[in-house]
C-alpha positions, 0 to 999 in steps of 0.5 A: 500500500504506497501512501501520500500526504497532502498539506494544508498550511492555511492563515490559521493552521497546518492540516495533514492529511494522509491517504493511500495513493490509488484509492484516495482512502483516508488513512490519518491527519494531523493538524497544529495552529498557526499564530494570529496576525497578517505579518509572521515569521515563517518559522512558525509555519515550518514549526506548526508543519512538523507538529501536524506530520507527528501528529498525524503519525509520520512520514515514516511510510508516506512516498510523496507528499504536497503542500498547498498554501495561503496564496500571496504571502511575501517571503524574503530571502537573502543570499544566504536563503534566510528570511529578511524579515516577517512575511506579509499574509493576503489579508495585511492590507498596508499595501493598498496604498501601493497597489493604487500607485502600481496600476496608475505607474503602468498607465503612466498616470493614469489609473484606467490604462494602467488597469489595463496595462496590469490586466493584460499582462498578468490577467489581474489587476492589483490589490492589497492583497497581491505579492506585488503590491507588497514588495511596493510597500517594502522598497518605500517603507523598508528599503534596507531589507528590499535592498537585500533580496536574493530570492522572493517564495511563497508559503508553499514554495519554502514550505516544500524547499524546507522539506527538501532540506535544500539551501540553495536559492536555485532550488526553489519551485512553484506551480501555475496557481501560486505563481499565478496569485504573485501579480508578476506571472503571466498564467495565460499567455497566448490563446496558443499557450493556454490550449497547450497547457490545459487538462496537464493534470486530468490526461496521462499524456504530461501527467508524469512530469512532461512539461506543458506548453509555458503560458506566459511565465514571470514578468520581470519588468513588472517585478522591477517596476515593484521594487523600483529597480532597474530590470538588470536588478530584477533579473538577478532576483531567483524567483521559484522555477515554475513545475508542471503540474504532475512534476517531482520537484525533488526529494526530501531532507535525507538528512532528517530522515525524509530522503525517500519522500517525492516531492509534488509541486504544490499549489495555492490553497484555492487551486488545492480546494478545486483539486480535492473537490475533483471540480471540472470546467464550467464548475465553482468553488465557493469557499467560505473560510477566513477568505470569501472565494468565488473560482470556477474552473474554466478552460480559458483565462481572464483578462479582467481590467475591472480588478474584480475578477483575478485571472488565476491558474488551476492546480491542473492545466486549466484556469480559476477566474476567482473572485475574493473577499477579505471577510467570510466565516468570521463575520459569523463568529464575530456577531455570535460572540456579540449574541453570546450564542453557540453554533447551533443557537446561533443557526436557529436564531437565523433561520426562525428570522423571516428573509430579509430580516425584518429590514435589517442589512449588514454589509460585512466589511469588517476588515476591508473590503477586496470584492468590490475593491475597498481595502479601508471600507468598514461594515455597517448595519442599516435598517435599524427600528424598534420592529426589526432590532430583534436577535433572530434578525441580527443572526439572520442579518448577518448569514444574508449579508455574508451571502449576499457578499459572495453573491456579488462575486458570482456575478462579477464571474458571469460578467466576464463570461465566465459559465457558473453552472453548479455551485460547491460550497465549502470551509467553516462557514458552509457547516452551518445550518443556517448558511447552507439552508439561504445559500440557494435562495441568495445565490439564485442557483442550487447548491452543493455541500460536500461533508466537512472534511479537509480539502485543500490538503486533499487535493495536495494529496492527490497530487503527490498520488499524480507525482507518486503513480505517473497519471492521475488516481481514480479517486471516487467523486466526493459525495455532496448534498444539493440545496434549492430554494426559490431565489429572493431577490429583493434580499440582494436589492436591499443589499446593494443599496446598502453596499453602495452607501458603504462604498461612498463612504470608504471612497470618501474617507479614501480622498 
């Protein structure tokens, strides 16, 4: 029986999840917590990795394993390969300042062309979010530590260098889909590129480590733009070499007794997600953990010049056009700690509120806003009366506006073409009752809602098992419940007149 692992290393833990390679049985897990924050030490993701591998028994007998890994985390690295200094997470919005000044820089001033510049290039235009908005901050708040960049990685491309036990910088790997997330990769390339590319994953041909046709590749006159260096400085920058996505990127740290681990390439935590649910195109993700995530596997890439939607990469060849939120599930625990209520409480109280909730609007913005675009935006509740101040309505209030939140990033998706057919649920948020039961109704189209379970790191498993085997394992199709209910629209009307008054009062305080 060969076994492989996958890893999930989150914002908030490192999950490892083990499984036998041909069938995808579950065999064991392991989990440790990450510190809270947006900026960390990424020692302390390498120390919550080794504690979830002991606690879920070991690698003693696993043949391959995977990391997938919150995307857009900056790590730094100097000549030596160490760490200049804390990484920056996604959700550290310090960098929304640079991220305006980058769009308006490619346009030579002017915001509208640079977000097109930005869009045409990389299929994204930047955010606070992104790894080269970050990097912006860095050359004009810390020009010491900018200065002293050897090599920039992502979370899962030194978790996997760290488990390979390698120094050197030209060791370092990623694949499409983080890279994708970095702001100075191009996923798509040409039509030509994107057509040799695809289903990499899902067809034995490459599956075993051939190399698909490169679409696009890093932009290092982006990179430069950046850091605010000449493009001469910016080449000599190691960026991770991009794998394939059935490629062994090595082997593991001989000397810690891992030498007889392969290595997968890994992948962004949202490409892992559409991987362990076996999503197809014309199928979407829809997570809700402490991101909100809209992404629907498709066939071909976007080049959107709005900013909503990302033009991101899948785990398999194809693309993900993901749309993302700064504020999901703990919009839910922030107005259950308010109501003093447990889960199920909490659940009941919701769902024994009329729609609508008597009136009452949250608008989730609780630590800024990335869909729409409003990194400094702020929640706000409308509606309030002596009728409509009820604690059913508040919890109801608040599952509708989160809802309603992620129902504008669905749109966004079909605005640009891209086809939202079924819709699969997941993350903390999907497991309660009240959200799974107004999802369909907000949504406006049924809903699947696989069992709780850990699917990044599965879908990190099952790629170690394409590495491992040479092709991809017929793993069997996740079960699912579906969820329909007749859509209400004056929910969302009730929303977007609230969201638009939020919007004006963030863009406002932003002058």
């Amino acid at each position: 029986m060969m076994l492989v692992a996958g890893v999930d290393s989150s914002t908030q833990s490192c999950k490892v999840v083990i499984r036998e390679a041909e069938s995808g049985r579950f065999v064991r897990a392991g989990s440790a917590p990450h510190p809270d924050g947006t900026e960390l030490d990424p020692e302390h993701w390498w120390t919550a990795l080794r504690i979830a591998v002991d606690r879920a028994g070991g690698l003693d007998d696993v043949a391959a394993i995977s990391v997938a890994g919150q995307q857009h985390g900056m790590i730094c690295l100097n000549k030596a390969g160490d760490v200049i200094r804390p990484a920056l997470l996604w959700n550290d919005t310090r960098s929304a300042r640079a991220a305006r000044d980058l769009v308006a820089d490619l346009g030579g001033g002017d915001p509208a062309a640079g977000a097109a510049a930005w869009a045409g290039a990389v299929g994204s235009v930047p955010v606070a979010s992104f790894t080269v908005t970050k990097l912006r901050w860095l050359a004009d708040h810390e020009p010491d530590s900018a200065a002293r960049i050897a090599a920039i990685a992502l979370p899962h491309d030194w978790l996997t260098w760290r488990l390979s036990g390698a120094r050197s910088l030209d060791t370092l790997r990623t694949d499409r889909s983080d890279a994708s997330g970095t702001g100075y990769y191009d996923a798509i390339g040409t039509a030509a590129d994107a057509a040799g590319a695809a289903d990499t994953f899902g067809g034995a041909a490459d599956a075993s480590g051939g190399r698909p046709v490169s679409a696009g590749g890093y932009r290092r006159d982006l990179l430069a733009l950046a850091l605010r260096r000449t493009s001469g400085e910016a080449a000599r920058i190691r960026l991770p070499e991009v794998a394939a996505p059935g490629e062994a990127v090595g082997r593991g740290d001989p000397g810690a007794g891992l030498g007889h681990l392969l290595l997968g390439p890994g992948c962004g935590d949202n490409a892992g997600a559409a991987l362990g649910l076996g999503l197809r195109p014309g199928e979407c993700l829809l997570s809700l953990g402490t991101s909100g995530v809209v992404a629907a596997v498709s066939r071909v890439g976007t080049r959107d010049a709005s900013g909503a939607v990302a033009g991101f990469a899948d785990a398999t060849g194809h693309h993900l056009p993901l749309a993302c939120t700064l504020n999901a599930s703990r919009v839910l625990d922030v107005t259950r700690r308010l109501l003093d209520v447990d889960r199920d409480t909490f659940d009941a109280l919701a769902l024994r509120a009329e729609p609508g909730a008597g009136g009452l609007v949250l608008v989730p913005y609780l630590e800024g806003e990335r869909t729409p675009n409003l990194p400094t935006a702020t929640g706000s509740l409308h509606g309030l009366s002596l009728a409509s101040t009820t604690r059913e309505n508040l919890a109801r209030a608040s599952v509708e506006g989160l809802l309603c939140l992620m129902a504008e990033c669905v749109d966004v998706l079909r605005a640009r073409s891209v086809d939202v057919g079924r819709v699969t649920m997941v993350g903390g948020g999907a497991r309660s009752r009240a959200v799974r039961t107004l999802a369909p109704e907000v949504l406006g189209v049924p809903v699947a809602t696989p069992a709780p379970g850990e699917y990044v790191a599965d879908g990190a498993a099952r790629q170690a098992a394409a590495v491992l085997l040479g092709c991809q394992p017929a793993w069997p199709a996740v079960d699912a419940a579906t969820h329909t209910a007749s859509p209400r629209p004056e929910v969302r009307e009730r929303y977007r007149a609230a969201a638009a008054l939020a919007a004006a009062d963030a863009t406002a305080g932003a002058v």
